[in-house]
ZABA-285107 format. One line per field, with one value per residue: residue number from 1; x, y, z of N, C-alpha, C, O in turn. Coordinates in steps of 0.001 Angstrom, whole numbers, padded with zeros to 6 digits, always signed. Layout:
BEGIN
seq (NUM	...)
nx (X	...)
ny (Y	...)
nz (Z	...)
cax (X	...)
cay (Y	...)
caz (Z	...)
cx (X	...)
cy (Y	...)
cz (Z	...)
ox (X	...)
oy (Y	...)
oz (Z	...)
//
This chain:
BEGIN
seq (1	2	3	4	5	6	7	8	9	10	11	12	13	14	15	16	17	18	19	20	21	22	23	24	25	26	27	28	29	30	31	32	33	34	35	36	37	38	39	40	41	42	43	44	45	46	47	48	49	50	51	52	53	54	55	56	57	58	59	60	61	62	63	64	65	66	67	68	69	70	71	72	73	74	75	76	77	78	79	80	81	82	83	84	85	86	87	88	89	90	91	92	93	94)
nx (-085762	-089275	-090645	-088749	-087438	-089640	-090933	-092085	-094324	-095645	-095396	-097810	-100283	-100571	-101512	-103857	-105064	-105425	-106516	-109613	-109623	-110130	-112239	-114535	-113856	-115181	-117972	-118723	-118654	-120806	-123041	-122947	-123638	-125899	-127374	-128330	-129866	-131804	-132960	-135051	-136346	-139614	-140518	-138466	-139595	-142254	-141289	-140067	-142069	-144525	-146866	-148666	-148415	-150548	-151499	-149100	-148613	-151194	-150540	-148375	-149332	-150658	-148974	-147638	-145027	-141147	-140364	-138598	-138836	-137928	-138872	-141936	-144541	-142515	-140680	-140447	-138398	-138293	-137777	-136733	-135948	-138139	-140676	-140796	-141197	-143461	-145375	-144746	-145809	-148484	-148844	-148971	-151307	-153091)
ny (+073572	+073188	+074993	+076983	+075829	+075081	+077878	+080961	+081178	+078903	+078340	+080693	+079834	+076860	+077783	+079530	+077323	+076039	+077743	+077080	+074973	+075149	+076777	+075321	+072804	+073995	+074862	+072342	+071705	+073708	+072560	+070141	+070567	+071685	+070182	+068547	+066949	+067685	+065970	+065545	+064577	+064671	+066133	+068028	+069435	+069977	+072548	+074262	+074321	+075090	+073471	+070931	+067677	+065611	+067290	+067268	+064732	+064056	+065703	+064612	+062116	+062736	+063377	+065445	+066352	+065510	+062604	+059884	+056696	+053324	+051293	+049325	+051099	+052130	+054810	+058148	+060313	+063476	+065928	+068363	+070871	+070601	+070329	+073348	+074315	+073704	+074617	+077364	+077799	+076927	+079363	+081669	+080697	+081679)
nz (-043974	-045013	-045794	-046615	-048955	-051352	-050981	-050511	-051790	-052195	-049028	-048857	-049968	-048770	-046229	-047101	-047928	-045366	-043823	-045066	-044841	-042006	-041587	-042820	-041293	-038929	-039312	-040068	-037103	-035611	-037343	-036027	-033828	-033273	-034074	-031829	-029743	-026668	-024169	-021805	-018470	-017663	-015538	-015592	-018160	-017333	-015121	-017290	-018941	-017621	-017598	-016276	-015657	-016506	-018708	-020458	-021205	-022617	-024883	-026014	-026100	-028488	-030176	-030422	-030218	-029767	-028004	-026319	-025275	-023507	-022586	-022580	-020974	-019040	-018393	-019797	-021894	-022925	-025917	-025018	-027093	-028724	-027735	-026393	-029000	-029671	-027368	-028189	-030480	-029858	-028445	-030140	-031701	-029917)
cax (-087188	-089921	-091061	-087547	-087466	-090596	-090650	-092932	-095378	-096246	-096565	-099276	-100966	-100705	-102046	-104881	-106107	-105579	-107992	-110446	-110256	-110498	-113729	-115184	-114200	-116185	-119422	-119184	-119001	-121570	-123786	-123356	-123826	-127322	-128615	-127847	-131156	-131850	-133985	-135018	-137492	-141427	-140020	-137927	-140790	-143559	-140759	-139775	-143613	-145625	-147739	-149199	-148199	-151757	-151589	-148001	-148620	-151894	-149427	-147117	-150150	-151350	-147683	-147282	-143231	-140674	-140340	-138472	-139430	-136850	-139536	-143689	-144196	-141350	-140051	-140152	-137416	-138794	-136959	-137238	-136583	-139263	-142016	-141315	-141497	-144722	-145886	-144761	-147146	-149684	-149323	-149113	-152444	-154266)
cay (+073378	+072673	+076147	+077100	+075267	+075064	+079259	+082185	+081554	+077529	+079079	+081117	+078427	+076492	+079116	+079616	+075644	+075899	+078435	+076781	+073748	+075100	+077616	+074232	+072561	+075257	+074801	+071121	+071618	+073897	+071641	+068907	+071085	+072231	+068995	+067505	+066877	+067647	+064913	+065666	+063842	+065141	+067097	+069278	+069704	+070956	+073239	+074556	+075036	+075658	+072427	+069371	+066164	+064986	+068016	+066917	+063527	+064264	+066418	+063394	+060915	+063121	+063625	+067179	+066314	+064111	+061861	+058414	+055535	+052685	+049738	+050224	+051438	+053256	+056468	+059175	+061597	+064675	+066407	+069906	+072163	+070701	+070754	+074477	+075079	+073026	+075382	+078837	+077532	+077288	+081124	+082209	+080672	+082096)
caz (-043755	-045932	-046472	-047404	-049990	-051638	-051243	-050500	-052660	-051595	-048068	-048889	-050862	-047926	-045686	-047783	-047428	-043879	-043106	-045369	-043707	-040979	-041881	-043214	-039540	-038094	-039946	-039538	-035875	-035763	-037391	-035305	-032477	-033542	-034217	-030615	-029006	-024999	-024220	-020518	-017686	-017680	-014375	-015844	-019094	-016298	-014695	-018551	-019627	-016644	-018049	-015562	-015950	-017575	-020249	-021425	-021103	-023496	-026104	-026300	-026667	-029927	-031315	-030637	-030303	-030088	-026953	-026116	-023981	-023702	-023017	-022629	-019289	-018694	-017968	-021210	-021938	-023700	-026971	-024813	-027852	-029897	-026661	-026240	-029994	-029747	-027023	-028641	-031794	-028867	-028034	-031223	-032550	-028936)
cx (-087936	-090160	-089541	-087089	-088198	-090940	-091683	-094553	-096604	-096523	-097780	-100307	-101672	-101631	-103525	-105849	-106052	-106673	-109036	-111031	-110773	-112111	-114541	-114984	-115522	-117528	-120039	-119630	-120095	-122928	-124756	-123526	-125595	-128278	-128651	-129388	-130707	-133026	-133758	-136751	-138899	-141337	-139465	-138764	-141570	-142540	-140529	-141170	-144481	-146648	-147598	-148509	-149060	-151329	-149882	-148378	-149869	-151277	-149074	-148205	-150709	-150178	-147254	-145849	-142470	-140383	-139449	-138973	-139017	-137916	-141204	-143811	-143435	-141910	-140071	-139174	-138624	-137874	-137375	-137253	-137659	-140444	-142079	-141345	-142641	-145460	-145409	-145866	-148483	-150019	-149607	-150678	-153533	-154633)
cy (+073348	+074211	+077079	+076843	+074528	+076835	+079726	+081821	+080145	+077977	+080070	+081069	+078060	+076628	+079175	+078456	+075774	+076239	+077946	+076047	+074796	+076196	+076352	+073563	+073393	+074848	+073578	+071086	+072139	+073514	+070458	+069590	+071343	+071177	+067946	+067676	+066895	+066940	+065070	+065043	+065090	+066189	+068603	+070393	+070305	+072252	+074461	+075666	+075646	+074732	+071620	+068508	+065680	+066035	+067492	+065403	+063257	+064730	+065671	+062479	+061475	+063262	+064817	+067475	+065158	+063335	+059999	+057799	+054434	+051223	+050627	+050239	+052591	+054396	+057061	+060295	+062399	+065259	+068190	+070872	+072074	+070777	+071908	+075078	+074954	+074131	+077035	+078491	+077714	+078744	+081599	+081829	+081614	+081471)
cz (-045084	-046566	-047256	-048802	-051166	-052165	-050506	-050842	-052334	-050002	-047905	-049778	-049324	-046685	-046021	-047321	-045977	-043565	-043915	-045266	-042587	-040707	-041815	-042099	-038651	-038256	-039719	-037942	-035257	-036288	-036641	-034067	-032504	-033582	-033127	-030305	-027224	-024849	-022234	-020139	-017414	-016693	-014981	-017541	-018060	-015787	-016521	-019025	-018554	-016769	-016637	-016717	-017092	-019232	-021096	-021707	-022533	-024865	-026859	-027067	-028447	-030788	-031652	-030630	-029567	-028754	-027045	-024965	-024509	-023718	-022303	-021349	-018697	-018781	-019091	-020957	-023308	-024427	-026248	-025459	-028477	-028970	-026592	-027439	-030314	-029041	-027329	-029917	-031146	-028697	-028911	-031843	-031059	-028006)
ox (-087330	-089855	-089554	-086478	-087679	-091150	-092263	-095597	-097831	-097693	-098532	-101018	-102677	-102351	-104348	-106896	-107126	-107625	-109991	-112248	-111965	-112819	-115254	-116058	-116488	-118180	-121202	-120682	-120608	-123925	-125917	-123537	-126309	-129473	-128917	-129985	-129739	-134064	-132754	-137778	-138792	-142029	-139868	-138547	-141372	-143107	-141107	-141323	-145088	-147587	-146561	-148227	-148675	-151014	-149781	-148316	-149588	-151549	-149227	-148118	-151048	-150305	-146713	-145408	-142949	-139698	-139828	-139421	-139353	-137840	-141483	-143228	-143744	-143011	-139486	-139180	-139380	-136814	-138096	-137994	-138272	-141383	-143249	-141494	-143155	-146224	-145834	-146803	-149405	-151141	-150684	-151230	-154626	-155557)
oy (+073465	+074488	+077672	+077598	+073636	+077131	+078908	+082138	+080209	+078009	+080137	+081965	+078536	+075732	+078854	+078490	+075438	+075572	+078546	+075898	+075099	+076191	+076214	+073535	+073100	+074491	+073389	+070581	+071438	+074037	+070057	+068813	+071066	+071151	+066761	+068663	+066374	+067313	+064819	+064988	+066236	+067188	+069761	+071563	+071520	+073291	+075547	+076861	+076700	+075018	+071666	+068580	+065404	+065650	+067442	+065146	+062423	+064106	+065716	+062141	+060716	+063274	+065231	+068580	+064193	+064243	+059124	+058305	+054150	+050320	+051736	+049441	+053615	+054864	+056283	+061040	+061952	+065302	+069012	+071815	+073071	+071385	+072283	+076299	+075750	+074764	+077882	+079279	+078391	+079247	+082188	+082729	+082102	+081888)
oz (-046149	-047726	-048334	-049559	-051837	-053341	-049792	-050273	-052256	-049622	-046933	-050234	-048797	-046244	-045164	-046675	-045477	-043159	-043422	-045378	-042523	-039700	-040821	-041498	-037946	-037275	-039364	-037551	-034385	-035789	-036554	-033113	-031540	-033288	-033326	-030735	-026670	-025396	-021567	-020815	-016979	-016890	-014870	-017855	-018037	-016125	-016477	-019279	-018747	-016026	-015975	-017913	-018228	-020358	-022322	-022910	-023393	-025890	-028080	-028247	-029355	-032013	-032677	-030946	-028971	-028282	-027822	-023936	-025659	-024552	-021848	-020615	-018086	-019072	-019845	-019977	-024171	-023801	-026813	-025180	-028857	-029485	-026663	-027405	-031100	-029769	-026542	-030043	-031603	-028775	-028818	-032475	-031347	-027307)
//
């Protein structure tokens, strides 16, 4: 085998890079985990906040957070962490 003949000392070399990939895996994944967006329908935003329709719908129109809408008209998905970080800024000022 490889470690046989190589020795002791190249396996825990080896060893070493492993887990550092794999620390550095970690962090990446964690990353990309954090920066996923939940982009949910105006429904489950009023259920979330306790907000009407009109008052989110007003939020959105001033740019209080992030929202899509696929063609004009349509349906909007909502970025739900950044609406309820929008409304904890709300409590906090009063």
């Amino acid at each position: 085998m490889a470690i046989e003949l190589f020795g002791n000392e190249w396996k825990e070399e080896l060893f070493e890079d492993l887990v550092k990939l794999n620390i550095e895996a970690l962090k990446e994944a964690n990353r990309r985990i954090s920066k996923q967006i939940n982009m949910v329908s105006i429904k489950e935003v009023m259920d979330a906040t306790g907000w009407g329709r009109k008052r989110i719908e007003d939020f959105r129109d001033q740019g209080k957070f992030s929202y899509q809408q696929n063609v004009k008209g349509g349906k909007c998905l909502y970025d739900l962490d950044d609406v309820l970080r929008f409304q904890s800024q709300i409590m906090k000022r009063g």
